[in-house]
Kinemage of the C-alpha trace (Angstrom):
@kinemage 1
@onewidth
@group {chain A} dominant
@subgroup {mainchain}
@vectorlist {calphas} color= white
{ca unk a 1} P 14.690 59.647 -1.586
{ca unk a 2} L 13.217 62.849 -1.207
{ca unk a 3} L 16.153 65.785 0.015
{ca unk a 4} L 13.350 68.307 -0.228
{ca unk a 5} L 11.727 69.087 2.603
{ca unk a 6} L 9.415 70.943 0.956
{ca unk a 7} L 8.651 68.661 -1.760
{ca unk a 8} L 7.835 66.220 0.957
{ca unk a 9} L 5.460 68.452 2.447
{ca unk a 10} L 4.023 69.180 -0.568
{ca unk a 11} L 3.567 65.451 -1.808
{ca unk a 12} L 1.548 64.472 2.294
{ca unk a 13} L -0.770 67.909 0.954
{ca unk a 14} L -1.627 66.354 -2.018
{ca unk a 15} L -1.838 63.102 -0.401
{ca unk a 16} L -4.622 64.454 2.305
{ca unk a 17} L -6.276 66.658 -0.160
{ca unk a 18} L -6.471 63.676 -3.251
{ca unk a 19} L -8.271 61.325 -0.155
{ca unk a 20} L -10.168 63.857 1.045
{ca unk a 21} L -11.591 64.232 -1.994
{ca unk a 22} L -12.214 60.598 -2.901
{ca unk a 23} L -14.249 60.162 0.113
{ca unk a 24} L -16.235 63.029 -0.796
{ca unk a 25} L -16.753 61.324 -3.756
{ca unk a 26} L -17.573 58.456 -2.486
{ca unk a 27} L -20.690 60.347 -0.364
{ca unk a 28} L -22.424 60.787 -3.498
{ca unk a 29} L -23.598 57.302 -3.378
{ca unk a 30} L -26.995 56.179 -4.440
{ca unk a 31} L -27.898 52.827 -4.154
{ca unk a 32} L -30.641 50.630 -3.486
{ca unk a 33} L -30.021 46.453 -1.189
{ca unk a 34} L -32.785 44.031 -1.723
{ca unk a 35} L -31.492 42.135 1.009
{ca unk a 36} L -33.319 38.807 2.724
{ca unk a 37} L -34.802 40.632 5.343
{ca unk a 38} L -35.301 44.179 4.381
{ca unk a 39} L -34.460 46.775 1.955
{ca unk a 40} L -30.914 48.747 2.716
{ca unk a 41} L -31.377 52.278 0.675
{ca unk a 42} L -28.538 54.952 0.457
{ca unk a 43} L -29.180 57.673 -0.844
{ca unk a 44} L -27.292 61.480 -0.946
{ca unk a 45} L -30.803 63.092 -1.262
{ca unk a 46} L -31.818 61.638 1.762
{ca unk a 47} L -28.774 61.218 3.851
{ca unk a 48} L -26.141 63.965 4.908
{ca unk a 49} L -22.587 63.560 3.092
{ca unk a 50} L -21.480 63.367 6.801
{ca unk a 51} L -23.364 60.561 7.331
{ca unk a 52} L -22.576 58.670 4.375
{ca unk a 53} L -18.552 59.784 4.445
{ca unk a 54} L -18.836 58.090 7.769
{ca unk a 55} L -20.674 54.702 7.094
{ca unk a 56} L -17.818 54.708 4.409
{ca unk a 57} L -14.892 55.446 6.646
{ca unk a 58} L -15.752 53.086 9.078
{ca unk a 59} L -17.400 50.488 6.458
{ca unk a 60} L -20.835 50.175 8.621
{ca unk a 61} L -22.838 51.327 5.702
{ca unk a 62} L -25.913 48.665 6.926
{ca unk a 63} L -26.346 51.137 10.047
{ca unk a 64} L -26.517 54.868 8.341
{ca unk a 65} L -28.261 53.512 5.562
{ca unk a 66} L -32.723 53.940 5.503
{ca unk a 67} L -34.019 50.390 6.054
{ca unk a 68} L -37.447 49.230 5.227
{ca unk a 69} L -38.743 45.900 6.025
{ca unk a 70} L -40.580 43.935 2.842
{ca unk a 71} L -43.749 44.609 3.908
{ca unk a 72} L -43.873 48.137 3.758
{ca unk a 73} L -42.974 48.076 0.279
{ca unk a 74} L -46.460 48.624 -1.506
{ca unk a 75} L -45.643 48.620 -4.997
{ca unk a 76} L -42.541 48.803 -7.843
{ca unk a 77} L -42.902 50.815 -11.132
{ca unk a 78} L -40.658 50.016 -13.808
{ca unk a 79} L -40.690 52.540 -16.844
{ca unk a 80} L -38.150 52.249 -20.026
{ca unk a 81} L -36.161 55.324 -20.630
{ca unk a 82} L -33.968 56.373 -23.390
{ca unk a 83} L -30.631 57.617 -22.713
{ca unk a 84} L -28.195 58.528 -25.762
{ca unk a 85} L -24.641 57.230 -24.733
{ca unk a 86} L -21.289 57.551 -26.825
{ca unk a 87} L -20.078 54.668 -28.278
{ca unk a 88} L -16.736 55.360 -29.247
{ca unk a 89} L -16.691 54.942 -33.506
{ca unk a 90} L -20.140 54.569 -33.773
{ca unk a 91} L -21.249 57.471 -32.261
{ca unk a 92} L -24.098 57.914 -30.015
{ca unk a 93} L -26.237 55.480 -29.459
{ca unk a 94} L -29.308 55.278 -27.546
{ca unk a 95} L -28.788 52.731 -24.614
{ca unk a 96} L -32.582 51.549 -22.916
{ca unk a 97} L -32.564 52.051 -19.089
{ca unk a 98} L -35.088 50.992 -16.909
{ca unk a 99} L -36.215 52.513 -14.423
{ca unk a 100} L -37.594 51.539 -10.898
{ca unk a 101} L -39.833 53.351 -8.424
{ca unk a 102} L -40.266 52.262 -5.333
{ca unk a 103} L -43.542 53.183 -3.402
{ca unk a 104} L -43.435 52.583 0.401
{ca unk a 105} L -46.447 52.144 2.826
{ca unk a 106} L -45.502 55.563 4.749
{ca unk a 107} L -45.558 57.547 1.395
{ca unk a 108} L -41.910 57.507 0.578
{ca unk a 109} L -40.855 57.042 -3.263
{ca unk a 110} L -37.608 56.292 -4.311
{ca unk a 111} L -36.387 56.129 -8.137
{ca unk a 112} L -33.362 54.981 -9.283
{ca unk a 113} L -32.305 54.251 -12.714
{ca unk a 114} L -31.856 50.066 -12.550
{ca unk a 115} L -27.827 50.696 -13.478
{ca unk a 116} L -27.399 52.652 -10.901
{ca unk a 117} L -29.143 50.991 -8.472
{ca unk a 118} L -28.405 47.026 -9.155
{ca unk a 119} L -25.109 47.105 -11.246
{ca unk a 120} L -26.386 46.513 -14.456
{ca unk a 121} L -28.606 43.245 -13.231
{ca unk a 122} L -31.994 44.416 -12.905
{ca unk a 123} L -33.244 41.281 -13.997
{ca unk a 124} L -31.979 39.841 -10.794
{ca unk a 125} L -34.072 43.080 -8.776
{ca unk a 126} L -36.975 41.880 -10.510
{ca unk a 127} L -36.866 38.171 -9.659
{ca unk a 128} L -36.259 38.964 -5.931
{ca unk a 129} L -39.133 41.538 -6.215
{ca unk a 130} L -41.041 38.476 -7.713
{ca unk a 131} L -40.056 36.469 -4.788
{ca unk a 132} L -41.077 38.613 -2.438
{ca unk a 133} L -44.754 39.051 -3.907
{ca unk a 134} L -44.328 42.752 -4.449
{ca unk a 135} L -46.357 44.332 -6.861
{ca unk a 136} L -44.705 45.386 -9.835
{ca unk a 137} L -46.597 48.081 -12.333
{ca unk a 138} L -44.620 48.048 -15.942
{ca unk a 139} L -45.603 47.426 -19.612
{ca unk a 140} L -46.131 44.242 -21.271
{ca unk a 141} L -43.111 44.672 -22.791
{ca unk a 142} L -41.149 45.561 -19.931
{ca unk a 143} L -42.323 42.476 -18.409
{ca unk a 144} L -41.933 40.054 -21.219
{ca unk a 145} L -38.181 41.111 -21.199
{ca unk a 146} L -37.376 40.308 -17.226
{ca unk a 147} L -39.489 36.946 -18.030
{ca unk a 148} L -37.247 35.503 -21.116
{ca unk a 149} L -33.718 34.842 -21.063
{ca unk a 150} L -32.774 34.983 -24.667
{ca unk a 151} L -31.537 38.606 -25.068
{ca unk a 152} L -29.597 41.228 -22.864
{ca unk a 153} L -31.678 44.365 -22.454
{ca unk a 154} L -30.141 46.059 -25.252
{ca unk a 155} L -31.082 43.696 -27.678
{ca unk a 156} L -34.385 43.394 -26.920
{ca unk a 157} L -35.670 46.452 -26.420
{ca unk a 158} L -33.395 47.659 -29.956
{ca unk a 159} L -35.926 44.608 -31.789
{ca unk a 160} L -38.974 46.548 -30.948
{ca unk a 161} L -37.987 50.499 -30.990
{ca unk a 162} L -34.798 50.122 -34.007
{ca unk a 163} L -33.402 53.419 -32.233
{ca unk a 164} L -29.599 52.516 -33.033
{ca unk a 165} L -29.661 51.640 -36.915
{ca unk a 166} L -26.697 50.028 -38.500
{ca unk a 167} L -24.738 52.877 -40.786
């Protein structure tokens, strides 16, 4: 279809240069895997973009990722944070976002806001931190909402701070 040499040319340049930079997107990963028998962390502050282009490329993320085994995990500190967000119509809106930081045994801290880090389910992060018999350092409140089931984060942290009023 294409009599164009040049246009043919053109389109593989765009080609190579639109996946080139799609993997270099994807090297800004940060992520944390509470997996069964350690935790799988990777992160572009820690990790080259060469390193993390190629865990990508050849999809062996487990082996260029940092690994820690459970028990060098000393403690977890979750802290709410406020983050405005637009919402379209309604304007902004302040979305609650917890936070985790992870304290290892050799001094290493990593923090990661829990969207980021668990896909929205950091109610699921805090069970399997539970399970594990990691210590976790939050506020009542913080803790009474990964304990009850009745209300998505949004919900119940909007009952107790009211930060995204009804016009």
């Amino acid at each position: 279809p294409f009599r164009n040499q040049k246009t043919k040319k053109f389109l593989i340049i765009l080609f190579v240069i639109f996946g080139t930079g799609m993997a270099l997107y994807d090297t800004k990963q940060n992520y944390i895997e509470l997996l069964d028998n350690h935790i799988s962390i990777c992160s572009y502050k820690l990790q080259s973009r060469f390193s993390i282009l190629k865990s990508v490329l050849t999809k062996k993320e487990s082996i260029h990722n940092i690994h820690y085994q459970w028990n060098e995990l000393d403690y977890v500190d979750i802290r709410l944070y406020f983050q405005p967000i637009s919402a379209g119509r309604m304007g902004l809106q302040i979305a609650y976002i917890p936070e985790f930081t992870f304290y290892f045994t050799d001094g290493f801290q990593y923090d990661i806001p829990s969207g980021l880090a668990f896909g929205e389910d950091s109610k699921t992060a805090y069970q399997i931190l539970r399970s594990k018999n990691i210590e976790i350092v939050a506020d009542d409140m913080i803790i009474d909402f990964f304990e009850q089931n009745e209300l998505k984060g949004h919900d119940y942290f909007e009952n107790i701070y009211h930060k995204n009023r009804q016009r």
